[in-house]
SEKENU-61721 format. One record per residue (C-alpha): x, z, y; residue in one letter. Coordinates in steps of 0.2 Angstrom, whole numbers, padded with zeros to 4 digits, always signed. Example, Ala and Ser with C-alpha at 12.3 -4.5 7.8 and 13.67 -1.06 7.14 Angstrom:
+0062+0039-0022A+0068+0036-0005S
END
This chain:
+0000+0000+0000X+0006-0003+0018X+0005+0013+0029X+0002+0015+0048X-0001+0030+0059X-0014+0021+0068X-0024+0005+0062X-0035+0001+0076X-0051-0014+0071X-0053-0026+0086X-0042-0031+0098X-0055-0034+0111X-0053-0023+0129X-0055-0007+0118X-0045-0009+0104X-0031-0016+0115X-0029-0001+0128X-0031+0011+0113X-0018+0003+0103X-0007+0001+0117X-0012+0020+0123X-0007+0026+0105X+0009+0016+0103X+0016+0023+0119X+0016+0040+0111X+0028+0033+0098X+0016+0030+0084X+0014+0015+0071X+0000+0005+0074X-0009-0009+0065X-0020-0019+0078X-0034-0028+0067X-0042-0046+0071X-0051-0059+0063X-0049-0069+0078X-0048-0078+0090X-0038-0068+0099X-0044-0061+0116X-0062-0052+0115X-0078-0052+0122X-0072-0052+0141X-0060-0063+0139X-0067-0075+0127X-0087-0075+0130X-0091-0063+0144X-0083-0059+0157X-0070-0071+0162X-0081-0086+0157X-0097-0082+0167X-0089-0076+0182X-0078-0092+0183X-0094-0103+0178X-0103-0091+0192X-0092-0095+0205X-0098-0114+0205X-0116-0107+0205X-0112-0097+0220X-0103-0112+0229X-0119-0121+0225X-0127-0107+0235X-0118-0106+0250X-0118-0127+0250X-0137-0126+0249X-0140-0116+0264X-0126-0123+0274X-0136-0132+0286X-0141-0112+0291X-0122-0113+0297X-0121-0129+0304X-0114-0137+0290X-0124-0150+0281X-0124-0160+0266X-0139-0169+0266X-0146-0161+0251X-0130-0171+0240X-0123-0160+0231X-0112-0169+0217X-0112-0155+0201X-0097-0159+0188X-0101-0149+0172X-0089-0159+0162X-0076-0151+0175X-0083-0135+0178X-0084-0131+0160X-0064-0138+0158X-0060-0125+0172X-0067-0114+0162X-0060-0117+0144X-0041-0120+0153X-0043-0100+0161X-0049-0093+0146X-0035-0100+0136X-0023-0094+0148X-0029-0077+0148X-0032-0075+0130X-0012-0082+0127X-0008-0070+0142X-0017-0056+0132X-0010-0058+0115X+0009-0060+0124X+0006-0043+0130X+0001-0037+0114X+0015-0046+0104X+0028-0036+0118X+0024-0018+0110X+0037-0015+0099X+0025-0001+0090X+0010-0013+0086X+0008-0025+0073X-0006-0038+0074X-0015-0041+0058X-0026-0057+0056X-0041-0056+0044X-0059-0047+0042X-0058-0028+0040X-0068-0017+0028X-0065+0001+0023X-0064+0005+0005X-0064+0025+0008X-0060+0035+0022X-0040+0034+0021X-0041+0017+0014X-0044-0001+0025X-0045-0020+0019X-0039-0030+0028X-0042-0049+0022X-0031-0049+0003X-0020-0034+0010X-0023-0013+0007X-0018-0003+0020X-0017+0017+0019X-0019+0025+0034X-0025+0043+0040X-0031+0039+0059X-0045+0023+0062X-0051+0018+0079X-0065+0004+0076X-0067-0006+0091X-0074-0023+0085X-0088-0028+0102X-0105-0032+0100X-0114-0047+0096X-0132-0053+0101X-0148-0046+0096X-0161-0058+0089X-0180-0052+0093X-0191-0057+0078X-0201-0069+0089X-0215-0079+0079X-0208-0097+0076X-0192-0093+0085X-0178-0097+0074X-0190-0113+0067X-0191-0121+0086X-0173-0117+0088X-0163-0109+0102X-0148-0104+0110X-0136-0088+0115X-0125-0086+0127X-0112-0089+0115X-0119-0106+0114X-0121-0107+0130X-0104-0106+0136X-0099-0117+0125X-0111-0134+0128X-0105-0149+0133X-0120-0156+0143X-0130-0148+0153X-0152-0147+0149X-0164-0154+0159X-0175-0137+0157X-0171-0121+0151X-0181-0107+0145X-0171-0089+0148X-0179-0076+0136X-0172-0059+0142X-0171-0050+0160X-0154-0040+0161X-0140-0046+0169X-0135-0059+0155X-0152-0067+0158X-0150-0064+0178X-0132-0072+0176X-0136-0087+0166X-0151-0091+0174X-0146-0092+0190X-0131-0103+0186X-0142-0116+0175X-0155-0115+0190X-0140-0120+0202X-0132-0134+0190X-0150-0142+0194X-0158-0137+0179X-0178-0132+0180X-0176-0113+0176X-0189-0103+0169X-0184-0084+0166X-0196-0073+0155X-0195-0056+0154X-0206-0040+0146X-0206-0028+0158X-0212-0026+0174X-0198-0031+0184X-0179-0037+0180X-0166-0024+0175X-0180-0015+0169X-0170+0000+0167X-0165+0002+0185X-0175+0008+0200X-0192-0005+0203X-0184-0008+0220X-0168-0017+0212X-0177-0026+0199X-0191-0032+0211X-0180-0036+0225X-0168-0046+0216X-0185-0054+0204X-0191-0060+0222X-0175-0067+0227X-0173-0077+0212X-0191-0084+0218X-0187-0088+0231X-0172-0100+0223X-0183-0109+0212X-0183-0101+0196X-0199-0098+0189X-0199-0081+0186X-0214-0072+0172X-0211-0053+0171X-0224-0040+0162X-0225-0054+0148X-0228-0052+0128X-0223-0067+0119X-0233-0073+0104X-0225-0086+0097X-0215-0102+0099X-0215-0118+0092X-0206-0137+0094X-0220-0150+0100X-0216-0167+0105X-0196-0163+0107X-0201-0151+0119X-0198-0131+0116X-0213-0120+0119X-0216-0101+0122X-0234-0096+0121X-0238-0078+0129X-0246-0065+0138X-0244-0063+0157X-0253-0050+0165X-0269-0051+0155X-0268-0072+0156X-0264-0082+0142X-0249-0093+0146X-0237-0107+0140X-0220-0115+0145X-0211-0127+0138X-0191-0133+0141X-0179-0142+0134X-0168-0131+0129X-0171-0111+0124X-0159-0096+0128X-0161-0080+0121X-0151-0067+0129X-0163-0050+0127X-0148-0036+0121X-0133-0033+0113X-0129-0020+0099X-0114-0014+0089X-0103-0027+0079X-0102-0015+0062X-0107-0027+0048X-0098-0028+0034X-0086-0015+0037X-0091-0006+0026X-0094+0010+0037X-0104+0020+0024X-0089+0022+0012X-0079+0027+0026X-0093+0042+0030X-0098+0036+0047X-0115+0039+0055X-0123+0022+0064X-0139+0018+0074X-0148+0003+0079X-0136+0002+0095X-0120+0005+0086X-0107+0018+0080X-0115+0036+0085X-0098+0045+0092X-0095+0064+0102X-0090+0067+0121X-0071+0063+0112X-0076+0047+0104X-0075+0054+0086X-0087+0046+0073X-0096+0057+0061X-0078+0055+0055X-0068+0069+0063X-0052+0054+0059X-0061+0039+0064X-0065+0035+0084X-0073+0020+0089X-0074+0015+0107X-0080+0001+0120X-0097-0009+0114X-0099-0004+0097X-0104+0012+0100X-0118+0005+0111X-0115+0019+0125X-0114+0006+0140X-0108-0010+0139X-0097-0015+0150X-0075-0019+0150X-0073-0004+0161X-0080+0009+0150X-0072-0001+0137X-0054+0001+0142X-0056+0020+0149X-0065+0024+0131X-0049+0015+0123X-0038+0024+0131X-0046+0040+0130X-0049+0037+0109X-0031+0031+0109X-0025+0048+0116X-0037+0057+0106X-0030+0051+0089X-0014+0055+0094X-0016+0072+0102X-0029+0078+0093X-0047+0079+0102X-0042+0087+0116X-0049+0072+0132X-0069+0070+0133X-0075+0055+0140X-0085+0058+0159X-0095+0044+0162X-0102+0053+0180X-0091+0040+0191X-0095+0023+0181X-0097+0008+0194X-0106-0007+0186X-0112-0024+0191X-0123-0039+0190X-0113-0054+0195X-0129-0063+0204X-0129-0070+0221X-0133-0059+0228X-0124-0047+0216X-0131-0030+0212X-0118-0014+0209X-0122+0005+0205X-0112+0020+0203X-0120+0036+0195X-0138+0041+0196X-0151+0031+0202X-0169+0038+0208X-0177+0035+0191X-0162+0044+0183X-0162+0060+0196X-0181+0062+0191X-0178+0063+0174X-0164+0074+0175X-0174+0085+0185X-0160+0083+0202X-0166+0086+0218X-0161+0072+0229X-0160+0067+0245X-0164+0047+0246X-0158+0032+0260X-0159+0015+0262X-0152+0002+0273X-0156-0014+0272X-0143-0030+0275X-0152-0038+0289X-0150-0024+0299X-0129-0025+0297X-0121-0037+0311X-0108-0044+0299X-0122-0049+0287X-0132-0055+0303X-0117-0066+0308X-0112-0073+0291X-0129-0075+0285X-0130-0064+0272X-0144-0053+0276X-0153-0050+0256X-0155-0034+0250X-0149-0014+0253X-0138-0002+0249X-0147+0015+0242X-0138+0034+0241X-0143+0048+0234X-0134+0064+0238X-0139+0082+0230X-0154+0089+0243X-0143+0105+0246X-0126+0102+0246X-0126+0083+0252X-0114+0077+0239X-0115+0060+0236X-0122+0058+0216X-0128+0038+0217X-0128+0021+0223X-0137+0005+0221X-0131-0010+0231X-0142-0027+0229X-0132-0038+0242X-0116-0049+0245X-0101-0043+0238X-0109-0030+0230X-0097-0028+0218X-0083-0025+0228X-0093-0012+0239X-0098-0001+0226X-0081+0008+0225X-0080+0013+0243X-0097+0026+0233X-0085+0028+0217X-0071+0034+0228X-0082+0046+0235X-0089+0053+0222X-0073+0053+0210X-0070+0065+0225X-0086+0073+0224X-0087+0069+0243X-0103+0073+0253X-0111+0064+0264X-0103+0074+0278X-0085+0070+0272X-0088+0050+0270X-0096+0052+0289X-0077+0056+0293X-0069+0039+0287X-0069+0026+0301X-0073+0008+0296X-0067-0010+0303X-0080-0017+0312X-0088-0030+0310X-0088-0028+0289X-0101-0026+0275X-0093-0010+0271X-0099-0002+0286X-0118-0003+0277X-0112+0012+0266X-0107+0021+0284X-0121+0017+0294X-0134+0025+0281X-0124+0040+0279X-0123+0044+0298X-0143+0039+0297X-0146+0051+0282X-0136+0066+0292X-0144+0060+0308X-0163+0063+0295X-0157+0079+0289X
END
């Protein structure tokens, strides 16, 4: 048998920070991978949609030009077959970058091939057995399939697929409202394809505050896309070439049909075939059920990033890879905090949050203070035309430290941390008042609402 300290399964974003965390501390690590080499970032999410979304966004800005004084005369030339070659070269690049780096650690030895444990101690790995006393499964997440009526018979698409088509549809049917389906949609819809989005509940991003989902939902109208939300699909079918959906929207019977389908309603954790339950470690529908120090049911096996279907973005992959890596290593002595945990939806324009939202303080039972700006009311938005959406904080009702904000707007995504800095600091409202801001920016939002929220207090 061959024998490693570590053996760590995927060398996606988490698997690669907690290898690398764990072969700093001197120990022998085997980084598993069926391959390609890269991950979910860098071969199918991340890095490939914001590149295809910054085309989408250009679009955008081309599209309302005239606004500025700039016009195009509605003849805006799209190059897919270059766009998607964009694409595909960057990917490459930072995949071959990726595994450079990983080649360069003297401690960590990549093995190709599909993993499954044969006991606890005990890992195959393709032919090969390899003994080893400390796991750290880390292999993504992959797309959840709804059991529609007729689905898989009329035939669809991920975003897998996606990604990876050649030609663009004439119509497109988005089944799904989080930010994949806000992502893709938008982008299709601004290649100049008819977009329809179709989503179950009552607004998009059904899990954050009504507010976001309804103001971006109403932004995407305005666009172009046709947009059905408090929806129950029946079923679907294939009818003169055509793809249909068949359902329920607000009490009305209701039918769409499109060229093309794409089916983008959740992700789980990657854990088939690995055999877990011979390895003695507890699943769930959304993944690998793990403690505050990333341990399995397993006190010797962690898992960390997507498969444990805790919140599925890169960033909390990589701080959950580093923290597992340190764990197996040291013992579990570091528990993950995921108070201070910026996210965002790369739309345009984009929406970002950083710890509680309203809907979250109410069910945590936090008393809150709430305010809200909105971007038309900022002179650098006023000026550069960017005037959709708001910034939201919530800061404790006593103490005024800042616990949450929401951000539907331009450059959202780059905003948010200006709130993450803050509250990494646990600052209140009072201390950000103190930090002085160039003027004229979209960062001073954040400022004007908090001197507004004392100016209210």
């Amino acid at each position: 048998m061959n024998a490693f300290d570590v053996m760590v399964i995927g060398a996606g974003s988490a698997g690669r920070y907690g290898a690398r965390t764990a072969a700093e501390q001197g120990a022998k690590v085997g980084l598993v991978e069926t391959g390609p080499f890269g991950g979910l970032c860098i071969l199918k999410g991340c890095m490939p949609t914001k590149a295809y979304l910054r085309s989408a966004e250009l679009v955008g800005f081309m599209q309302r030009g005239s606004e500025m004084g700039i016009d195009t005369d509605g003849k805006i030339r799209i190059n897919f077959e270059h766009i998607k070659k964009r694409k595909d070269r960057l990917i490459a690049e930072m995949a071959d970058y990726a595994k450079t780096d990983i080649d360069g650690e003297k401690n960590i030895t990549l093995l190709t091939g599909a993993a499954r444990f044969l006991s606890p101690q005990t890992l195959q790995v393709g032919e090969t057995i390899y003994e080893c006393g400390k796991y750290l499964i880390a292999t993504g997440s992959k797309e959840i399939i709804p059991p529609f009526p007729g689905l898989a018979e009329t035939g669809f698409i991920t975003s897998n697929d996606a990604l990876e088509m050649e030609k663009l549809p004439a119509s497109l049917i988005v089944l799904g409202g989080g930010a994949e389906a806000l992502e893709f949609g938008q982008f299709f819809h601004r290649m100049d394809v008819q977009t329809t989005i179709i989503q179950r509940s009552a607004h998009v991003l059904s899990w954050e505050d009504t507010d976001v989902g309804e103001t971006l939902g109403a932004i995407f109208k305005k666009d172009g896309i046709d947009l059905y939300t408090e929806t129950t699909i029946k079923h679907l079918e294939l009818k003169n070439g055509q793809k249909r959906v068949y359902f329920e929207h607000k009490g009305q019977n209701t039918v769409v049909e499109a060229d093309e389908i794409l089916v983008v309603t959740g992700r789980a954790g990657n854990i088939e075939q690995l055999g877990l339950d011979a390895a003695g470690v507890e699943t769930g529908p959304s993944g690998i059920h793990v403690n505050a120090y990333l341990q399995t049911s397993n006190e010797n096996i962690y898992a960390a990033g997507d498969v444990t279907g805790l919140n599925l973005v890169v960033n909390v992959a990589t701080y959950q890879g580093k923290i597992a890596g340190n764990n197996l290593i040291k013992g579990p002595v570091e528990k993950a905090d995921y108070r201070v945990i910026p996210i965002a939806v790369f739309t345009d324009p984009q929406f970002a949050k950083v710890g509680l939202s309203e809907k979250e303080a109410r069910a945590q039972g936090i008393a809150v203070r709430v305010g809200k700006y909105p971007f038309d009311d900022l002179g650098k938005a006023v000026v550069t035309n960017q005037t959709e959406g708001f910034i939201k904080i919530l800061a404790d009702a006593t103490s005024g430290e800042i616990l949450g904000t929401q951000i539907v707007g331009a450059e959202a995504s780059n905003l948010i941390h200006q709130a993450a800095i803050a509250m990494h600091y646990r600052a209140t409202l009072q201390d950000y008042a103190k930090i002085a801001h160039i003027h004229p920016t979209l960062a001073e939002i954040m400022l004007y609402l908090v001197e507004d929220m004392l100016e209210m207090n």
